[in-house]
MOPAC internal coordinates of N, CA, C and O (Angstrom, degrees):
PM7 1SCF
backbone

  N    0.0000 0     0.00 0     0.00 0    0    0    0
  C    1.4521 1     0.00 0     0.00 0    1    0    0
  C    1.5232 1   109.31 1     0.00 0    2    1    0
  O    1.2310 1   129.55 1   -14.56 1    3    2    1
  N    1.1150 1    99.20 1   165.44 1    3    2    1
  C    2.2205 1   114.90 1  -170.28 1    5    3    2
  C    1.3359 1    99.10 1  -130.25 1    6    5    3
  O    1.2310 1   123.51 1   -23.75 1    7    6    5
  N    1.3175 1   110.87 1   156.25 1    7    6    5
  C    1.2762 1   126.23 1  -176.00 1    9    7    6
  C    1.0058 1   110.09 1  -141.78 1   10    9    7
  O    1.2310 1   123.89 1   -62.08 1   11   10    9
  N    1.5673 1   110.14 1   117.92 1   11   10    9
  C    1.8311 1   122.03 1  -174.49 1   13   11   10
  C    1.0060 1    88.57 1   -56.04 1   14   13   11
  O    1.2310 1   123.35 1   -17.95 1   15   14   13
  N    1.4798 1   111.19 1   162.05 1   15   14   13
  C    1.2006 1   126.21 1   164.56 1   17   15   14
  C    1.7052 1   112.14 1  -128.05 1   18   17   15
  O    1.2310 1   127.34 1   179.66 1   19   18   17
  N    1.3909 1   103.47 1    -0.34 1   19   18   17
  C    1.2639 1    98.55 1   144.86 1   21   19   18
  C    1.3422 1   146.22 1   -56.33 1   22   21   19
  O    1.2310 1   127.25 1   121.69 1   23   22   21
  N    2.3388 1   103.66 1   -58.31 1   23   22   21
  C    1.5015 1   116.07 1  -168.33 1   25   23   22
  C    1.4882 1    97.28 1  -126.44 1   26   25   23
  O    1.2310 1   121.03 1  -175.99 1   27   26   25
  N    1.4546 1   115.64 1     4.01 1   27   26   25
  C    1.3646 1   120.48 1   170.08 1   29   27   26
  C    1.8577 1   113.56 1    90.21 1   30   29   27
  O    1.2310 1   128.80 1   166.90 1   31   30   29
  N    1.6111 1   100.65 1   -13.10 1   31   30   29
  C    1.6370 1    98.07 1   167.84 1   33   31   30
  C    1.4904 1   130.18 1   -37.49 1   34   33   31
  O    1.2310 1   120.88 1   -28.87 1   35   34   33
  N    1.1177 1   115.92 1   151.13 1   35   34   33
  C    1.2330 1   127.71 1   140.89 1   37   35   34
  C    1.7527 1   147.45 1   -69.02 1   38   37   35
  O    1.2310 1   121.75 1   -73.49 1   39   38   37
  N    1.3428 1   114.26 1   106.51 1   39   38   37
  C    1.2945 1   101.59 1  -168.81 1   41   39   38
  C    1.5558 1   116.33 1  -150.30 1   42   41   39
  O    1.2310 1   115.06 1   -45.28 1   43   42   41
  N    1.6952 1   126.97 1   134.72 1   43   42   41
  C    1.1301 1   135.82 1  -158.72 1   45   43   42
  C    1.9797 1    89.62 1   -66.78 1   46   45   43
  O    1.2310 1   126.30 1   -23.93 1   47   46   45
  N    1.0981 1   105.48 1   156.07 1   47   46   45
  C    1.7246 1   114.39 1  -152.91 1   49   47   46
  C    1.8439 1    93.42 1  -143.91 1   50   49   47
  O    1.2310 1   108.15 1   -90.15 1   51   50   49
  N    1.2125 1   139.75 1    89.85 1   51   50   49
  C    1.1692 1   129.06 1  -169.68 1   53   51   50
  C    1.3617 1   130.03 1   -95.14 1   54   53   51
  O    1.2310 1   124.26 1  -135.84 1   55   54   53
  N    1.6968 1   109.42 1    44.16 1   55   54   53
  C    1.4390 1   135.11 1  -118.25 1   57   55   54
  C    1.4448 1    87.34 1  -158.99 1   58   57   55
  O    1.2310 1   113.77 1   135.19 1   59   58   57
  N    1.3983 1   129.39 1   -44.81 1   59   58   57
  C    1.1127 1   155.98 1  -164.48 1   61   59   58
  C    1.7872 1   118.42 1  -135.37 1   62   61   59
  O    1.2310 1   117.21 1   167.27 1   63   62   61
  N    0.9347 1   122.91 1   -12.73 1   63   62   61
  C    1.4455 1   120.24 1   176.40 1   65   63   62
  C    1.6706 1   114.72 1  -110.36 1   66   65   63
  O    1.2310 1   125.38 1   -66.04 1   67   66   65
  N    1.2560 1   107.27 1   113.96 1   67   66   65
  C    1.4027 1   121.18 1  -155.31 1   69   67   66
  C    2.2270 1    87.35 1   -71.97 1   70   69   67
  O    1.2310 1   120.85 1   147.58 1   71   70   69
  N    1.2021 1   115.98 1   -32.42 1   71   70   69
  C    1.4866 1   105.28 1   174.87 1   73   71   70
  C    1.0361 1   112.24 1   -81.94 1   74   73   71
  O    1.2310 1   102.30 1  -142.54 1   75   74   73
  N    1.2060 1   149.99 1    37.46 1   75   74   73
  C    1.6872 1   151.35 1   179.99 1   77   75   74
  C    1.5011 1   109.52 1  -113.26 1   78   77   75
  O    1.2310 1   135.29 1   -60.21 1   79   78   77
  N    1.6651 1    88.02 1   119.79 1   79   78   77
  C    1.5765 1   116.84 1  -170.38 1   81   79   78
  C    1.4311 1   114.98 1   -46.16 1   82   81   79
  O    1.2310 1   115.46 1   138.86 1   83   82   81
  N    1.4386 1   126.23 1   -41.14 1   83   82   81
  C    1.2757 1   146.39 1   171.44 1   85   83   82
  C    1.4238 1   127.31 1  -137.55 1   86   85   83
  O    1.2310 1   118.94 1     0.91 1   87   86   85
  N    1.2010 1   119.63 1  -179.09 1   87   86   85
  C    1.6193 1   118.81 1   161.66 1   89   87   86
  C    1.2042 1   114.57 1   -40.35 1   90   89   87
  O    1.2310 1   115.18 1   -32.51 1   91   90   89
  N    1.3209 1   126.74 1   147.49 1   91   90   89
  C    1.2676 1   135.89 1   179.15 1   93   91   90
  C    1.8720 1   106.54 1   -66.55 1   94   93   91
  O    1.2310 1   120.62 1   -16.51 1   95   94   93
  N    1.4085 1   116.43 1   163.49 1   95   94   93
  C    0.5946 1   122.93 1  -136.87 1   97   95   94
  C    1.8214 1    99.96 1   -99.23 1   98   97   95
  O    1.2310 1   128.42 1   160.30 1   99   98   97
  N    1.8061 1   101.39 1   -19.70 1   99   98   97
  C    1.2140 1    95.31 1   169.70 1  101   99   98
  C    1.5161 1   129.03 1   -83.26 1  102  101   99
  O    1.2310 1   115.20 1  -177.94 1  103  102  101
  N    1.2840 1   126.70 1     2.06 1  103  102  101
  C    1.1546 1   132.32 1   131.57 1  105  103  102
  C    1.4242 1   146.38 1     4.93 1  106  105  103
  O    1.2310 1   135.42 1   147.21 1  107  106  105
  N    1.2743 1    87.76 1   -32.79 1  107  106  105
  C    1.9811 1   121.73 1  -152.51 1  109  107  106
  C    1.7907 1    96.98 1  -114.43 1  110  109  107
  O    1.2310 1   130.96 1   165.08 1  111  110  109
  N    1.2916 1    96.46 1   -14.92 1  111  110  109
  C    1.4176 1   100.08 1   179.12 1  113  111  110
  C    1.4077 1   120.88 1  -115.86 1  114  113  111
  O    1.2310 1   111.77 1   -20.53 1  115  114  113
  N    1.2414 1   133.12 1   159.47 1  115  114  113
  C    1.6630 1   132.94 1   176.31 1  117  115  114
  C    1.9531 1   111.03 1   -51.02 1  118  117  115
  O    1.2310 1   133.50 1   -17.05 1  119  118  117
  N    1.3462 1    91.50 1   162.95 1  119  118  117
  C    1.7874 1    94.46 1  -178.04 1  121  119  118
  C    1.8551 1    90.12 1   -90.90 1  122  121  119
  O    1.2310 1   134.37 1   -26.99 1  123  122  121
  N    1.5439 1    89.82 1   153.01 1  123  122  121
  C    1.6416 1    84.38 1   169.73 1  125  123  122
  C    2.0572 1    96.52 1  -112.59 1  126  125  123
  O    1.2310 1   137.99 1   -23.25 1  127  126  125
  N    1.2241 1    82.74 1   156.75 1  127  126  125
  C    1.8999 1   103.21 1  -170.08 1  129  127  126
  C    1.9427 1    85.38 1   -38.75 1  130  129  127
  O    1.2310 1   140.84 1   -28.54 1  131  130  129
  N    1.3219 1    77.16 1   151.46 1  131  130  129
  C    1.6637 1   105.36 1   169.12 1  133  131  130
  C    1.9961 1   100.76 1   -41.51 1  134  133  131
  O    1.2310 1   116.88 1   -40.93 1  135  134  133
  N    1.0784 1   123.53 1   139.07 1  135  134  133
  C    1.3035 1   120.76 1   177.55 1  137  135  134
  C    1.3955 1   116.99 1  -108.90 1  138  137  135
  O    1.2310 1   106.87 1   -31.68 1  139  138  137
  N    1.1583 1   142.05 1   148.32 1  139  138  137
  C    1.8557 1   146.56 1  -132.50 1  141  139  138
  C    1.7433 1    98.95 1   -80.28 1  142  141  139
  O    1.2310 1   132.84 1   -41.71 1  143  142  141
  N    1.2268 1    92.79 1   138.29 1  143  142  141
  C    1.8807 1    92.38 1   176.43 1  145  143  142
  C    1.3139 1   108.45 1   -61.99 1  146  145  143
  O    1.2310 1   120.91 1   -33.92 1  147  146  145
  N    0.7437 1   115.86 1   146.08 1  147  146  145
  C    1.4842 1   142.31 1  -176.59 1  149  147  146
  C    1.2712 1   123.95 1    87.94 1  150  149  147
  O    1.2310 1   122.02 1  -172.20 1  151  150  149
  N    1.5264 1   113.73 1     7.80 1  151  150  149
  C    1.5098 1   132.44 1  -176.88 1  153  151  150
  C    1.4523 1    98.50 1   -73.63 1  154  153  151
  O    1.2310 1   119.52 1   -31.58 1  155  154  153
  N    1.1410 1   118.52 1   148.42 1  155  154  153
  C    1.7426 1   128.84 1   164.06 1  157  155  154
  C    1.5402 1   117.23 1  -100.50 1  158  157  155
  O    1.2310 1   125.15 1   155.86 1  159  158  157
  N    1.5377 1   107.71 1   -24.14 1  159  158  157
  C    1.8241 1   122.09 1   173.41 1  161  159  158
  C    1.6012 1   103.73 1   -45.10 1  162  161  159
  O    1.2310 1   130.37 1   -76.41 1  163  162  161
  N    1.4134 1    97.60 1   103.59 1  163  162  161
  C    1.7891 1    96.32 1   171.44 1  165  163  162
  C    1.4810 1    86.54 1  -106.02 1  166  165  163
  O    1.2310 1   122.23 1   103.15 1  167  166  165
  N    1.7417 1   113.34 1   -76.85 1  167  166  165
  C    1.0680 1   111.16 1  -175.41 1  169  167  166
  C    1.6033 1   125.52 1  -101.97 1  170  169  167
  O    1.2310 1   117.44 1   -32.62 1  171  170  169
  N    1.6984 1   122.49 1   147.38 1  171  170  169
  C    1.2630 1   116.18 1  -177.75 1  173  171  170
  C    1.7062 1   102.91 1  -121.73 1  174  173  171
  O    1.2310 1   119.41 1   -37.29 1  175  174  173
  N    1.1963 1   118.74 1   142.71 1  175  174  173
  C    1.8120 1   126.09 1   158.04 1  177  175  174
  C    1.5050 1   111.10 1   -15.45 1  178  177  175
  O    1.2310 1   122.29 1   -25.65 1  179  178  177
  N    0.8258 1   113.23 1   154.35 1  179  178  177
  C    1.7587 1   121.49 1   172.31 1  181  179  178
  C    1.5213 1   105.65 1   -62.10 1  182  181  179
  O    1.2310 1   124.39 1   122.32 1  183  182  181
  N    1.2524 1   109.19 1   -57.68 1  183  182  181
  C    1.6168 1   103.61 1   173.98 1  185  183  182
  C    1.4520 1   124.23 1   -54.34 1  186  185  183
  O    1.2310 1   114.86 1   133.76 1  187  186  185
  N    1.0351 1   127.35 1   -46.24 1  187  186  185
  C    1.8723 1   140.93 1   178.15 1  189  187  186
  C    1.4991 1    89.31 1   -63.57 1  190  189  187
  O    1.2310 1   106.45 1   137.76 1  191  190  189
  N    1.3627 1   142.79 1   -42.24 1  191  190  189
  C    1.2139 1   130.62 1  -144.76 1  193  191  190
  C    1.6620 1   106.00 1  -107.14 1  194  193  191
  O    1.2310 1   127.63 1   151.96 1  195  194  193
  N    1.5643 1   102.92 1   -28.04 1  195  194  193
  C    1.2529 1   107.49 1   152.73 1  197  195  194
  C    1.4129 1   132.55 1   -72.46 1  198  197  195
  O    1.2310 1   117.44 1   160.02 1  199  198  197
  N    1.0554 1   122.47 1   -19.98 1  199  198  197
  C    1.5408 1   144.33 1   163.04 1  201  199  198
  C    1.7999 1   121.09 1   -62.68 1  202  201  199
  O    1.2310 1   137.52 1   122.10 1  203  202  201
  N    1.4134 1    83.67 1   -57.90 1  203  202  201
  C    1.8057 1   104.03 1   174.10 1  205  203  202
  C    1.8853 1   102.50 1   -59.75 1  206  205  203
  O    1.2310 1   117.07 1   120.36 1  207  206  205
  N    1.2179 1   123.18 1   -59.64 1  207  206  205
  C    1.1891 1   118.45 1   140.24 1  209  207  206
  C    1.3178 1   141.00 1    -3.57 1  210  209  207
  O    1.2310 1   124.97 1    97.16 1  211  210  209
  N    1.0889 1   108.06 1   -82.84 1  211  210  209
  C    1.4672 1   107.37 1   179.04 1  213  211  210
  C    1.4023 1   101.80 1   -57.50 1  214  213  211
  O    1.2310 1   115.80 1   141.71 1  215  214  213
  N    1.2277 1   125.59 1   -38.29 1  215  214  213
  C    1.6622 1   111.39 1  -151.01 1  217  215  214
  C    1.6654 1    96.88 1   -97.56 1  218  217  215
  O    1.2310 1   110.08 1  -145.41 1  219  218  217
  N    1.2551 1   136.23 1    34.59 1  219  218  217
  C    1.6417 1   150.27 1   179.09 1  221  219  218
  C    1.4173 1    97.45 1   -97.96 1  222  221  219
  O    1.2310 1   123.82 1   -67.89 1  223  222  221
  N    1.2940 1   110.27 1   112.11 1  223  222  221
  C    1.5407 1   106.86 1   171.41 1  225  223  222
  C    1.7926 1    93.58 1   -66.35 1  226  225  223
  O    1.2310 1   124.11 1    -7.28 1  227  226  225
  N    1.5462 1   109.71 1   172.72 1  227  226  225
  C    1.1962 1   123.24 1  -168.85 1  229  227  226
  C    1.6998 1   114.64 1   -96.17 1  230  229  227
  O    1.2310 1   114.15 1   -40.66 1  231  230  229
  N    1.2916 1   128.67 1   139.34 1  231  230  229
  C    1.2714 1   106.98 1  -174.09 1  233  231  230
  C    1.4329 1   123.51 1   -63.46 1  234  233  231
  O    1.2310 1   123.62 1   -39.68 1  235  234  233
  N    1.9287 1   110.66 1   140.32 1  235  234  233
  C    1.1951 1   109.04 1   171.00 1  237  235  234
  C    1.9456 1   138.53 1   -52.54 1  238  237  235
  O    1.2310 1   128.55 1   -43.76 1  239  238  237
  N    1.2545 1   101.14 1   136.24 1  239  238  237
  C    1.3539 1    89.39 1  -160.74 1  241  239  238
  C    2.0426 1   105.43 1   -71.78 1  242  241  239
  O    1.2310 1   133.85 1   -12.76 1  243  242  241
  N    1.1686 1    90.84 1   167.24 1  243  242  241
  C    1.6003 1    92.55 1  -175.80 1  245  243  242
  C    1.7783 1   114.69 1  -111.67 1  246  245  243
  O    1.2310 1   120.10 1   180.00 1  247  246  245

């Protein structure tokens, strides 16, 4: 098990769990931007990460 380190949940991480049927599950979802040095946030809950998500402005177009 993983532990947000956002809201402190608990959550199976398939990235890290040597019994996990497949790729983890965030996979399935977009990368979020590189996160600030000195950050420790690798991984967040589905909810925090869906959240963190939504609130990512979109990349500028070129």
């Amino acid at each position: 098990m993983s532990r947000c380190p956002r809201c402190g949940a608990e959550f199976g991480c398939g990235m890290v769990d040597p019994a996990a049927p497949g790729p983890c599950w965030c996979t399935l979802l977009p990368s979020l931007p590189a996160q600030p040095a000195g950050s420790d946030a690798s991984c967040f809950c589905p909810a925090c990460l869906r959240e963190l998500l939504e609130q990512t402005p979109p990349p500028a177009a070129s």
